[in-house]
N, C-alpha and C positions, 0 to 999 in steps of 0.2 A: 290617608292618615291611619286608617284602620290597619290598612295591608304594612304598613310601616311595622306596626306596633306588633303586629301578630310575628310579622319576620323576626322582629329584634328578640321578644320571647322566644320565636322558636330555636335560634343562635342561643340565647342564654343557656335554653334547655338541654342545647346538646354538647356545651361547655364542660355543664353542670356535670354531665355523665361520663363525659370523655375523663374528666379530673377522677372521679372514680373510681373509672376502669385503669386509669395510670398507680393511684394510688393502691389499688389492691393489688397489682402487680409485682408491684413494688415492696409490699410486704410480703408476698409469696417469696421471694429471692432471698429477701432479710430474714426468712426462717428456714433457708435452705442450709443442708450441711457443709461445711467447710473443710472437713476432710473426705473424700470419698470413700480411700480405700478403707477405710475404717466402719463406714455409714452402711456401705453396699452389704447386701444380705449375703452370707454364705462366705464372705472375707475376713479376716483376722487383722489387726494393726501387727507388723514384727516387733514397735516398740514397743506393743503395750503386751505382747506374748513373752518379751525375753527375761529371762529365768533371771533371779535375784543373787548373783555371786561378787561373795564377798571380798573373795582375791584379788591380788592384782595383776597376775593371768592366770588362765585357764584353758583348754586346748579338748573338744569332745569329737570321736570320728564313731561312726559306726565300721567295726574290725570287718566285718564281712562283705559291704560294698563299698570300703574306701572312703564314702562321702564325709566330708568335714560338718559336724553336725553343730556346731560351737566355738566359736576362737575372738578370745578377750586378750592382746599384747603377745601372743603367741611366738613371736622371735622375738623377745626382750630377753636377753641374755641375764641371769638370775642366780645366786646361789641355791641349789635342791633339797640340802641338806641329806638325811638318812636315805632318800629314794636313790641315792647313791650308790644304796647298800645290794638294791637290785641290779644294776652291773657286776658289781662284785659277784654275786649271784650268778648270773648268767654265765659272767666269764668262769670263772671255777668249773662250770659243766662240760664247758667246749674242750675241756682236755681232762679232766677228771670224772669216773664215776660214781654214782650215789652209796653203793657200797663201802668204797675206799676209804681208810682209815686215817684219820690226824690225830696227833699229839699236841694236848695243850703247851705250852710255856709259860715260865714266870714272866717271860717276855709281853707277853698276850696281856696277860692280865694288868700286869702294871700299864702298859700302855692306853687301854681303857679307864680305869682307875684316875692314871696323872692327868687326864684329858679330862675329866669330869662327864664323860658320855656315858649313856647308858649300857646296861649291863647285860650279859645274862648269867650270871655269877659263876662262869667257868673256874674248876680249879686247875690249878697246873699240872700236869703229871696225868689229868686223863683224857683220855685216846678215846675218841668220839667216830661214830661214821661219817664223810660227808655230809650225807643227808640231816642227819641229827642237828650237826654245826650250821647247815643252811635255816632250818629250824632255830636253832639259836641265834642268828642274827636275824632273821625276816619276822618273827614274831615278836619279841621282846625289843626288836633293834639293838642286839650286841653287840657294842665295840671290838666288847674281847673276842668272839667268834671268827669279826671280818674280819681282824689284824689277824687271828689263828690261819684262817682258809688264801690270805693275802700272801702272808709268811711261807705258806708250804708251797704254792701252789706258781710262785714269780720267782723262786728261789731266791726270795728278798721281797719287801714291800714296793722298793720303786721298781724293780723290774716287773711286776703285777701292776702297777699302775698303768705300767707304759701298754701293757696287753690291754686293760681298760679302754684304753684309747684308742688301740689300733683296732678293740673288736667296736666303738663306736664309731670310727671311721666308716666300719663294715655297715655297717645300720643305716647309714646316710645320716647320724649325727653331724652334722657339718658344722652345730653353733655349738659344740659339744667338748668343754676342757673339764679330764681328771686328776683330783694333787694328790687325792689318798683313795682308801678302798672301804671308807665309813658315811663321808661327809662331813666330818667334825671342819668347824673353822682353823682355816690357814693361810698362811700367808702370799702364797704362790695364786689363790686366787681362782681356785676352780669356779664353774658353773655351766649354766646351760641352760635350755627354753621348754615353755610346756611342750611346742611342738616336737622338737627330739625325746623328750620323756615319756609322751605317749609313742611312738617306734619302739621304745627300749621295755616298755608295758606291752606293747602284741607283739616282740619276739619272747618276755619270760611268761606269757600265757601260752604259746605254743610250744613250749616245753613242758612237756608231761610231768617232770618233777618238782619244776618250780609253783606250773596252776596249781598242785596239789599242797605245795608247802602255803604257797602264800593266801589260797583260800580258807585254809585251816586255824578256827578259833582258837584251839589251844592244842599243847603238845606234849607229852610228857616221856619221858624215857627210863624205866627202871632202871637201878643198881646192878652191875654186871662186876667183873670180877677186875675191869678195864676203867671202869669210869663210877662215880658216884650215882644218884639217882637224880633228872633237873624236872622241873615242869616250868612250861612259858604260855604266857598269855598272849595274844595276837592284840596288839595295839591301835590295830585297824576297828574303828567299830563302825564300820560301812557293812562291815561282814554279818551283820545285824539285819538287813535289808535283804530283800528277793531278790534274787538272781545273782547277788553278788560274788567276785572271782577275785576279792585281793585287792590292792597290790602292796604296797607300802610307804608306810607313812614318815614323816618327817619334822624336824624341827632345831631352827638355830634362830641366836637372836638377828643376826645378818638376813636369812632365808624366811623366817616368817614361820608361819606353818605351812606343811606340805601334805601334798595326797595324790599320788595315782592309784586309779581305780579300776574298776571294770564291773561290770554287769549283764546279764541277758536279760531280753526286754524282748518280749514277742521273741520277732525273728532277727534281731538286731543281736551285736556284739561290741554293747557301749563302754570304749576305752577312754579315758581320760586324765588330766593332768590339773590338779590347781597348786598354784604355786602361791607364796606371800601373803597367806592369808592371816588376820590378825589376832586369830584365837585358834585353839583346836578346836571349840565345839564350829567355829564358823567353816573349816574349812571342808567339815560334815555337811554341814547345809548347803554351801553349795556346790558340792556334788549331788547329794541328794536332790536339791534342786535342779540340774541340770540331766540327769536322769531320767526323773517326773517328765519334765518341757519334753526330752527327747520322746521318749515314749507317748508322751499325747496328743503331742504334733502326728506322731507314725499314726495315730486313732482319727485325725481328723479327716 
């Protein structure tokens, strides 16, 4: 009877412990991490790392090793507005030099003017260097400049259009349609994506004339005996920030606000595109913001 009794106790007793050892177990599990890569020391979450951009796309590569550093809707075919103005740009250089000289028109200017786009208050009758007029449309974004450098330079507006085209075929723009040589809204229905916009931002930094025009806060041109006296302000105020190379900025009620960029950042050559963003100061931020990210990620 004894030996019963001491047996059953000692069954009890090792119930007793077993329940325990199951239930402390079982708690260690119920406070174990549920995400790992997040938990593990030395690893970063990518969702909880990605940069706050407000647009609704965005496109960031680094220019010097290719790698796609960013891409939010990136082939979503989009009006760009003014960053338009930057092929216009471009193409003008491919057969014109910085030197060379244009004549304004009453043409130019009423064209501007009827369309309600912005200015750079060209008068008619004066004769500008290229480069000046690149200046006057890339920094203030003038209508009347690009319809000036469109007009001389397509010997006509639609035949410059159509060079537009054929030199973003040249780019590997492939999602890439242009109706004018501004951006202003039209009905023919141009547009194009962040990722063709940054190609067309690391061919006009690779031209010596245009990084120089379009990283330049402001610009002014004395009184000559040819042209009045203008000064413009650069509308980009990224150019505010370190490292930064430009590009140009944008806005229609269709397109949103617009911005390509660029930056140096260490050894990096950070190009990029936001497109539809819903403010100007937002579509500052995130660039800015996607700059930051790029550059602290290259730190970690």
């Amino acid at each position: 009877m004894r030996l019963t009794t001491r047996l059953s106790h000692a069954l009890l007793g090792l119930a007793v412990t077993t329940g325990a050892l199951t239930t402390g177990t079982t708690a260690a599990h119920a406070m174990s991490p549920t995400a790992p890569a997040a938990a593990t020391a030395g690893t970063r979450s990518p969702a909880a790392d990605a940069p706050a951009v407000l647009s609704d796309a965005a496109y960031l590569i680094d220019a010097k090793s290719g790698k796609v550093r960013f891409s939010k809707e990136a082939d979503v075919r989009r009006p760009v507005a003014s960053i338009t103005k930057a092929m216009t740009a471009y193409t003008v250089l491919q057969q014109a030099k910085p030197t060379d000289k244009i004549t304004v028109t009453a043409e130019d200017v009423r064209y501007a003017s009827q369309g309600g786009a912005s200015v750079a208050n060209l008068r008619a009758g004066d004769t500008l260097t290229v480069e000046d007029t690149l200046y006057a449309m890339m920094l203030p974004s003038g209508a009347d400049a690009a319809h000036a450098l469109a007009r001389t330079y397509g010997t006509g507006v639609e035949a410059f259009v159509a060079k537009m085209n054929a030199t973003a075929h040249r780019l590997g723009m492939t999602n890439t349609k242009y109706v004018n040589a501004d951006g202003m809204p039209y009905n023919g229905g141009g547009y194009s994506t962040a990722r063709d916009q940054v190609s067309l931002a690391k061919a006009v930094l690779n031209n010596t004339t245009l990084k120089k025009v379009t990283s330049t806060r402001y610009h002014s041109v004395p009184s000559t005996s040819e042209h009045r006296a203008y000064s413009w302000r650069n509308t980009n105020r990224l150019l505010g920030t370190p490292g930064a190379l430009g590009v140009k900025t944008g806005y229609t009620r269709a397109a949103g606000y617009t911005l390509a960029f660029a930056a140096e950042r260490g050894d990096s050559l950070l190009v990029g595109v936001v497109l539809g963003a819903p403010s100007s100061s937002s579509r500052f931020q995130s660039a800015e913001a996607l700059l930051d990210w790029a550059a602290a990620a290259d730190d970690r």
